[in-house]
DRENDO-1510 file (C-alpha; in Angstrom, 1 decimal, always signed):
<recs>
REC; n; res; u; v; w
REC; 1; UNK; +169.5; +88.6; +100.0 .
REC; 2; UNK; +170.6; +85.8; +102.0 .
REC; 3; UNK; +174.4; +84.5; +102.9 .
REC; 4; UNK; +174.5; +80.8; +104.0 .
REC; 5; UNK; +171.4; +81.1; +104.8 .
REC; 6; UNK; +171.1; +84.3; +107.0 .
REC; 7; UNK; +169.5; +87.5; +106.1 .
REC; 8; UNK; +172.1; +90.2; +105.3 .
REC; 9; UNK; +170.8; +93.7; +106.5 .
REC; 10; UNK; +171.7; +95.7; +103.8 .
REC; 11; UNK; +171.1; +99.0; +106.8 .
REC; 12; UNK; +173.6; +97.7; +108.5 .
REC; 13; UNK; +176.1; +96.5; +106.0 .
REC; 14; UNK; +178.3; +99.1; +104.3 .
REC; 15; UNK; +180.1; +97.2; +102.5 .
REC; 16; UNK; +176.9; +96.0; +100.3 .
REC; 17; UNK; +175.1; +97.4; +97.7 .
REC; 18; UNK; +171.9; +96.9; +95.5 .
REC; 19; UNK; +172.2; +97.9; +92.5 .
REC; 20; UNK; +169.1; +97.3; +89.8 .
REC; 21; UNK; +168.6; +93.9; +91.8 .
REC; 22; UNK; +172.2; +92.6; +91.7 .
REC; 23; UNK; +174.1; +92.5; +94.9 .
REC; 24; UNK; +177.1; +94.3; +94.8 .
REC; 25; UNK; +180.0; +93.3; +97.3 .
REC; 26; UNK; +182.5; +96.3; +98.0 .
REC; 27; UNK; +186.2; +94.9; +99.2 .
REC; 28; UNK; +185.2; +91.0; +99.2 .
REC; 29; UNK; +186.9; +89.0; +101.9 .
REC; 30; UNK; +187.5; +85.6; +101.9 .
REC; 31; UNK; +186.7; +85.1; +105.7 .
REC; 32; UNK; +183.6; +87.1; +105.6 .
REC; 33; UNK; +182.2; +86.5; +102.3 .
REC; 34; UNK; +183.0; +83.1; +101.1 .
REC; 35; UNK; +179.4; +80.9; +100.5 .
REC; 36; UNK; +176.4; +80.2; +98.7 .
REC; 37; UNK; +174.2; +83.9; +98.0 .
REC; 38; UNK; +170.3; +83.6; +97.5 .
REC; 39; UNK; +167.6; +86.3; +96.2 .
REC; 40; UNK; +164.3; +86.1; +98.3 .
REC; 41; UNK; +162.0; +88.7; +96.0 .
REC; 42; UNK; +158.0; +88.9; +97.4 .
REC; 43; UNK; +154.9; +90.9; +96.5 .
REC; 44; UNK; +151.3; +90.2; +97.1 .
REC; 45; UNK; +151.2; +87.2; +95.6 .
REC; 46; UNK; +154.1; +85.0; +96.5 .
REC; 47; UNK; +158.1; +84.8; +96.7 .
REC; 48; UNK; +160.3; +83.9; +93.9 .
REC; 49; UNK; +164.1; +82.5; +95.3 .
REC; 50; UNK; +167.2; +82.7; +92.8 .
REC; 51; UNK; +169.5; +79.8; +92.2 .
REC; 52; UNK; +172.1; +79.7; +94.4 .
REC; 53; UNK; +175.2; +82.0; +93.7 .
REC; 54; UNK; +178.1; +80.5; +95.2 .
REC; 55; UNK; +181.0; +82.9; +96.1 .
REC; 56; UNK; +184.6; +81.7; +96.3 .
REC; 57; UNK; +188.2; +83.3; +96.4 .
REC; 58; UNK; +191.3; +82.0; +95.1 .
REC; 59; UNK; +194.3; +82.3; +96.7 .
REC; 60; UNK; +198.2; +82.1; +97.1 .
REC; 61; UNK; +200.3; +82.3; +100.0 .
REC; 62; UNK; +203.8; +83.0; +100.5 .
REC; 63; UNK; +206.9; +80.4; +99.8 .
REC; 64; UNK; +208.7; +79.4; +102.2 .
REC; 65; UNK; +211.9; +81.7; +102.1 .
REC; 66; UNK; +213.7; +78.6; +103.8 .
REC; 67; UNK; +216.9; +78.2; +101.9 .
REC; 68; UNK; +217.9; +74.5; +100.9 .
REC; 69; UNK; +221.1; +72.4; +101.3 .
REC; 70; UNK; +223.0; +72.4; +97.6 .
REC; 71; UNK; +222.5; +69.3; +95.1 .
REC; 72; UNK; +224.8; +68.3; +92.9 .
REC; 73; UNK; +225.0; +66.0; +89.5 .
REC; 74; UNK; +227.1; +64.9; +87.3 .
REC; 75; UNK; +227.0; +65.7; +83.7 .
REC; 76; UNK; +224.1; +64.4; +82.1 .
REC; 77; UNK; +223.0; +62.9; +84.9 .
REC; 78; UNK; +219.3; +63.0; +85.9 .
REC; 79; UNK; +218.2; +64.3; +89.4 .
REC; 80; UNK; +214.8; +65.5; +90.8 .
REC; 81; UNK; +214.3; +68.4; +92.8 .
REC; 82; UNK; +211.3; +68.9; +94.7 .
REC; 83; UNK; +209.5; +72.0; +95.2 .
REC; 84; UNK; +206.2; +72.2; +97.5 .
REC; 85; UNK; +203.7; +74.8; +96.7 .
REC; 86; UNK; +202.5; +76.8; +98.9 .
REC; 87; UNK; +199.2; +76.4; +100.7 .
REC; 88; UNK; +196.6; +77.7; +98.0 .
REC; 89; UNK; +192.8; +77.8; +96.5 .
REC; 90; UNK; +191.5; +77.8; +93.4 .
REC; 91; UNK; +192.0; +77.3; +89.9 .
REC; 92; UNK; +194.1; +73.4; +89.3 .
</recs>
C-alpha cells in the first residue's frame, strides 16, 4: 500500500492493519492520514495497482465565544444578523 505516493511499512506502522487485503486505519488523523491510498499487488507474472482511494476528514471547529454588541428593531421591522461559521471541511 502506498500513501501519496510513498510506501507505508506496515512493520513499522501500528496504527495499520491488513485485513483480507483491505487496509485498515486505527485512530485516523487528519494531519497524518489525509490523501490519495493505492494497492501495488505482484507475483511472478506482473503487478496489478487499485484505483486510487482517496481519504478525507470533515471537520468543525469551535465558534467564536466573542460576545456581540445588542441589536435592536422595531416591531415588524426587518433586520439581518450575521453569523460566520467557523473554519470547517466537508460536507456543503
Amino acid at each position: 500500500w502506498q500513501l501519496n505516493g510513498s510506501d507505508i511499512d506496515m512493520s513499522l506502522e501500528h496504527r495499520y492493519k491488513l485485513n483480507g487485503g483491505n487496509l485498515v486505519v486505527f485512530n485516523p488523523n487528519r494531519n497524518w492520514d489525509t490523501g490519495s491510498y493505492q494497492c501495488f499487488a505482484t507475483n511472478s507474472l506482473g503487478t496489478i495497482v487499485s484505483r486510487e482511494a482517496k481519504l478525507q476528514f470533515a471537520y468543525l471547529e469551535n465558534f467564536k465565544t466573542k460576545m456581540r454588541s445588542a441589536v435592536s428593531v422595531r416591531e415588524g421591522q426587518g433586520v439581518v444578523l450575521l453569523c460566520g461559521p467557523p473554519p470547517h471541511s466537508g460536507g456543503k
